[in-house]
Each structure stands twice: as structure tokens, then as C-alpha cells.
C-alpha positions as a LaTeX table, in Angstrom:
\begin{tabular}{lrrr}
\hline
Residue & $x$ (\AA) & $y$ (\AA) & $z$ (\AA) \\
\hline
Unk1 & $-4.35$ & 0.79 & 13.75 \\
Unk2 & $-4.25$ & 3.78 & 12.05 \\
Unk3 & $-0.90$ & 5.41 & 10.31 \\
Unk4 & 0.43 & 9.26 & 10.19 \\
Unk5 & 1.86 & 9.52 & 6.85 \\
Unk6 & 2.21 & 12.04 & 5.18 \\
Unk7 & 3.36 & 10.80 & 2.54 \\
Unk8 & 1.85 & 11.39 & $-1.31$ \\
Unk9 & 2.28 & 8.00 & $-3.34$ \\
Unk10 & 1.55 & 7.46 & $-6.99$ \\
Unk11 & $-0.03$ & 4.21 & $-7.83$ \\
Unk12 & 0.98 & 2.30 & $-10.60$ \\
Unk13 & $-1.99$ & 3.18 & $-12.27$ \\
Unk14 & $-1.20$ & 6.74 & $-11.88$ \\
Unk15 & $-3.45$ & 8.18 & $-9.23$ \\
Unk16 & $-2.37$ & 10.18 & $-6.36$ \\
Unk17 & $-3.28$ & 9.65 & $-3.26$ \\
Unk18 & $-2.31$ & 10.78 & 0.43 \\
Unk19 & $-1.75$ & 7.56 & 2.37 \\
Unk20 & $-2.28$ & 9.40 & 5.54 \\
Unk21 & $-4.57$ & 8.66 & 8.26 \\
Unk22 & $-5.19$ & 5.12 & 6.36 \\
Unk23 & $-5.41$ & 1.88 & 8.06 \\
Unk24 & $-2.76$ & $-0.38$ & 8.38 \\
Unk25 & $-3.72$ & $-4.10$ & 7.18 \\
Unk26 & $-0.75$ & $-5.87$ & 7.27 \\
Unk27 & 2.60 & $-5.18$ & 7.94 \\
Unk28 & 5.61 & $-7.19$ & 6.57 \\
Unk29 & 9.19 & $-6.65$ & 6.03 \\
Unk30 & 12.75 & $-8.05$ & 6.06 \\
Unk31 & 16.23 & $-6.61$ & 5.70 \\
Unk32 & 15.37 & $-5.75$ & 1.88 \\
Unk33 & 11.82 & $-4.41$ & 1.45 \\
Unk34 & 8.69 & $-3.99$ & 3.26 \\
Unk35 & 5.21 & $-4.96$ & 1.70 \\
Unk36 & 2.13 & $-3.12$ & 3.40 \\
Unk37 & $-1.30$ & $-3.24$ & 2.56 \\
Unk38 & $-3.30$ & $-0.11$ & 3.54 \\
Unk39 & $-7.08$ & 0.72 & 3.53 \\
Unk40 & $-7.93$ & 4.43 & 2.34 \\
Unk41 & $-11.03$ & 6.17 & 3.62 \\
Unk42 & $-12.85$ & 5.35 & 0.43 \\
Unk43 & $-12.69$ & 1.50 & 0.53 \\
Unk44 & $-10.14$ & 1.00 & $-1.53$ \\
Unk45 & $-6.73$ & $-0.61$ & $-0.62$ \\
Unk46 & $-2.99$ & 0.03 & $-1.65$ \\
Unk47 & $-0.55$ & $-2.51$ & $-1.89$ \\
Unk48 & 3.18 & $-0.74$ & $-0.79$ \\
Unk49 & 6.09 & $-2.02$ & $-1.64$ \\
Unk50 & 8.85 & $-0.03$ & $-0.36$ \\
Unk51 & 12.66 & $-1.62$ & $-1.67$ \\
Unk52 & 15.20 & $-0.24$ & 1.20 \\
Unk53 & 18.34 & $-0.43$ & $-1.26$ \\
Unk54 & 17.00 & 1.43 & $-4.04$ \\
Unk55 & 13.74 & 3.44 & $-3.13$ \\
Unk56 & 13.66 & 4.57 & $-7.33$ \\
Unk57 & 11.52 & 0.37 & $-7.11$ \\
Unk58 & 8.86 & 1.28 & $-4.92$ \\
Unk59 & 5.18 & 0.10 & $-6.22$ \\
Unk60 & 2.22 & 1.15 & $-4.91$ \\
Unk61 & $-0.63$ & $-0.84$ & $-6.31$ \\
Unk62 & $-4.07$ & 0.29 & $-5.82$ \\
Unk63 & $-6.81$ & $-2.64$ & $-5.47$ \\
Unk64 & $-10.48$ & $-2.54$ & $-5.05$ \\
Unk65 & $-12.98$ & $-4.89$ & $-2.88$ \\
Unk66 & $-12.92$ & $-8.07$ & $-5.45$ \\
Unk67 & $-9.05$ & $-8.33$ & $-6.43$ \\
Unk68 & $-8.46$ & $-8.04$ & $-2.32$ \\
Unk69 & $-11.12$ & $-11.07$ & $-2.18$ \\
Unk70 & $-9.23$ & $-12.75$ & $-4.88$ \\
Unk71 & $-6.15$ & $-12.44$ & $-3.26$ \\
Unk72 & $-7.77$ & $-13.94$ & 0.33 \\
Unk73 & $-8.60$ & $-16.99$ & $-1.52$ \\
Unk74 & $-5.19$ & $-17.76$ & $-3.07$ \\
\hline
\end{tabular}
């Protein structure tokens, strides 16, 4: 499933990046946030974490290939 958004996100380690035309991984959310994971063209993936009451406490966290295998084995 791929996404249109055009939307430019800093990461938390201070890249830019367009998170347009990326590929939805998983989708979650509840009444207060949502938490997305998103794959970008170049293999790398972006952890979103969008806070509905107060967007100034969004994260996006960028991860590469190992810390996403990390995570699957938690």
C-alpha cells in the first residue's frame, strides 16, 4: 500500500525527508495518537508518531534494516 503525502518530516536525528510515495507498514492509532511505520524508497524506515492533542510531540524516528530486525524479535 502505498501513501500520498506530501508531507516533509524531520527525524529526530535531524534529516529531512519527504514521506511521500512511501510504503505503509503498519498502521495503528487510537483516540490520542497514531504510530506508523513507513518504508522510504531507499530501504530505510520511519517510525511516526503523530500526538492528535498537541501536534508540537510528533517524533519521527528514522531506523535502518538491523534496529527494524531488533525490534521484530522483541
Amino acid at each position: 500500500m502505498m501513501t500520498t503525502n506530501p508531507e516533509i518530516v524531520v527525524t529526530t536525528c535531524g534529516r529531512e525527508l519527504n514521506l511521500s510515495n512511501t510504503e505503509l507498514v503498519i498502521e495503528r492509532s487510537n483516540s490520542l495518537f497514531s504510530y506508523n511505520i513507513h518504508k522510504l524508497e531507499s530501504g530505510e524506515y520511519i517510525i511516526a508518531e503523530k500526538f492528535y492533542a498537541n501536534p508540537f510531540n510528533n517524533r519521527y524516528i528514522l531506523l535502518n534494516d538491523e534496529q527494524i530486525e531488533l525490534l521484530k524479535n522483541l
